[in-house]
C-alpha positions as CSV (number, residue, x, y, z in Angstrom):
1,X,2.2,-1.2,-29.7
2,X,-0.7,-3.9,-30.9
3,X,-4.1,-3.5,-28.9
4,X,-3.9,-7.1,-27.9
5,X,-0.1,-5.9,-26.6
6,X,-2.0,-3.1,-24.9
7,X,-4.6,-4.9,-23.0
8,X,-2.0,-7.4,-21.8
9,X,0.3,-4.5,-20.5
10,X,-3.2,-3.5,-18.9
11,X,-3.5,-6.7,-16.9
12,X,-0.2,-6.9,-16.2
13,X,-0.3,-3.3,-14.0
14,X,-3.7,-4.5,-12.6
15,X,-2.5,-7.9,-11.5
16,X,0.9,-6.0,-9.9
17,X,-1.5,-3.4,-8.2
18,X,-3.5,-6.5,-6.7
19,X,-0.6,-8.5,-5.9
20,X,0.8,-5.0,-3.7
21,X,-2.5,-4.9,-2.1
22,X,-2.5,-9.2,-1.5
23,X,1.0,-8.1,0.7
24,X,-0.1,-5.0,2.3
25,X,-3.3,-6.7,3.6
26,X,-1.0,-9.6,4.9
27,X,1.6,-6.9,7.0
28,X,3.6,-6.4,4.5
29,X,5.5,-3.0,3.4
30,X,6.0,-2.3,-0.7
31,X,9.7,-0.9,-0.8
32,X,9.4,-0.9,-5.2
33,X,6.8,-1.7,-8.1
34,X,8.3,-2.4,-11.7
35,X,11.7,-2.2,-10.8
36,X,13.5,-2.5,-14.6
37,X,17.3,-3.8,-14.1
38,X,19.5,-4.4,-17.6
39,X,18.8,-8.5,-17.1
40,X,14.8,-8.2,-16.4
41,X,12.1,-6.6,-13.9
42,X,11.6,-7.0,-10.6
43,X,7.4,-6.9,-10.2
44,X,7.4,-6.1,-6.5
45,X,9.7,-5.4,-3.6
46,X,8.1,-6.0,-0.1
47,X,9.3,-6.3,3.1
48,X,8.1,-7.8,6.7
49,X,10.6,-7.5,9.5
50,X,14.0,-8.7,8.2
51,X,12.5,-10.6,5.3
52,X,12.8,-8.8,2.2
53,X,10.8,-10.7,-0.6
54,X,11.0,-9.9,-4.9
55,X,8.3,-11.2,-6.3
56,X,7.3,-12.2,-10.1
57,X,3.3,-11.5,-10.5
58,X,1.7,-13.0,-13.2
59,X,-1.9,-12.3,-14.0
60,X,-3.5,-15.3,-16.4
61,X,-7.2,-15.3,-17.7
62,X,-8.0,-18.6,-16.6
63,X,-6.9,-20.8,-13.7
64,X,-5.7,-23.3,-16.5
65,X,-3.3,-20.8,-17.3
66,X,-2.8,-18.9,-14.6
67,X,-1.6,-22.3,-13.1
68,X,1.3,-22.6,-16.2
69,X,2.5,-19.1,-16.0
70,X,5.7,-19.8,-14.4
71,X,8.7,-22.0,-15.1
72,X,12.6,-22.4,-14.5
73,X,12.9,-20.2,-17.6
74,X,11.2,-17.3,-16.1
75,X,12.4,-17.7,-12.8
76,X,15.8,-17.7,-14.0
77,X,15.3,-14.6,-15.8
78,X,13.5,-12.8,-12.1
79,X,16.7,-14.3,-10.0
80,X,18.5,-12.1,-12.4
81,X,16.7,-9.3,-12.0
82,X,17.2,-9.4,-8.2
83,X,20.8,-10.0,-8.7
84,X,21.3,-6.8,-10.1
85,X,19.3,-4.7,-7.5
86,X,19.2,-6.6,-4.4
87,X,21.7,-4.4,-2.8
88,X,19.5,-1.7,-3.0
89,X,16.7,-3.2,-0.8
90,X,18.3,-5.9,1.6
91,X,20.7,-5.4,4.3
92,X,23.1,-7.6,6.5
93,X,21.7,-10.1,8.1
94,X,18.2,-9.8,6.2
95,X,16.6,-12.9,4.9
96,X,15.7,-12.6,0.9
97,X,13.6,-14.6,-0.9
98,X,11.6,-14.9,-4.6
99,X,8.1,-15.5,-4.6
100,X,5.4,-15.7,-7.7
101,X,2.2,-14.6,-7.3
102,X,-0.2,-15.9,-9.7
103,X,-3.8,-14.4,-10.5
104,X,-6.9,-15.1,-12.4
105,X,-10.2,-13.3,-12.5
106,X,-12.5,-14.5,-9.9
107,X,-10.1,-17.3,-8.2
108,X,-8.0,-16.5,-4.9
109,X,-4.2,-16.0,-5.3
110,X,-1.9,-18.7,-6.0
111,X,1.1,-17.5,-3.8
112,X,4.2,-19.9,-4.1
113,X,6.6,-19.1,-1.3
114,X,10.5,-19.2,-2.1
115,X,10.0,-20.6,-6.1
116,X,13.5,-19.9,-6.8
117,X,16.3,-22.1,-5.4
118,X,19.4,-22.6,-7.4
């Protein structure tokens, strides 16, 4: 693996440990980090009540960017993911839900609630 591949893998595990701590302070409960599934990864599982949420974190080094991190593409690619391993984490009669989490150095959290709706 590069160094540049290295210090993005870095950010990437930072940004996740920040967005767990972004939900925890807000009442939340992390059921999974990194969850790998054959069609993608899952960045975080939370849950409040009988919401469970998957979210897709993405840590950018700007606002600018931070701000373009995530398109249908992606999001595709995450609803995926949670296809294959929803089962595990919701129940009957739990409300589920994909949410992005974007981060930059310095700059509050952009949280986008439900960015997935097919």
């Amino acid at each position: 693996m590069s160094d540049r591949r290295k210090r993005a893998e870095g950010r990437g595990r930072r940004g996740e440990t920040l967005a767990a701590w972004y939900f925890r302070l807000r009442g939340w409960r992390v059921l999974a980090q990194r969850v790998k599934t054959p069609r993608g990864e899952v960045d975080l599982v939370v849950r409040k009540g009988r919401k469970v949420v998957f979210v897709e974190v993405k840590w950018r080094s700007t606002v600018r960017e931070r701000d373009r991190a995530i398109d249908d593409y992606r999001l595709r690619r995450v609803a995926a993911a949670v296809e294959a391993v929803a089962h595990r984490f919701a129940g009957d009669g739990d409300e589920m839900r994909i949410d992005v989490l974007l981060l930059a150095p310095g700059k509050w959290p952009r949280h986008i609630v439900n960015a997935w709706m097919p």
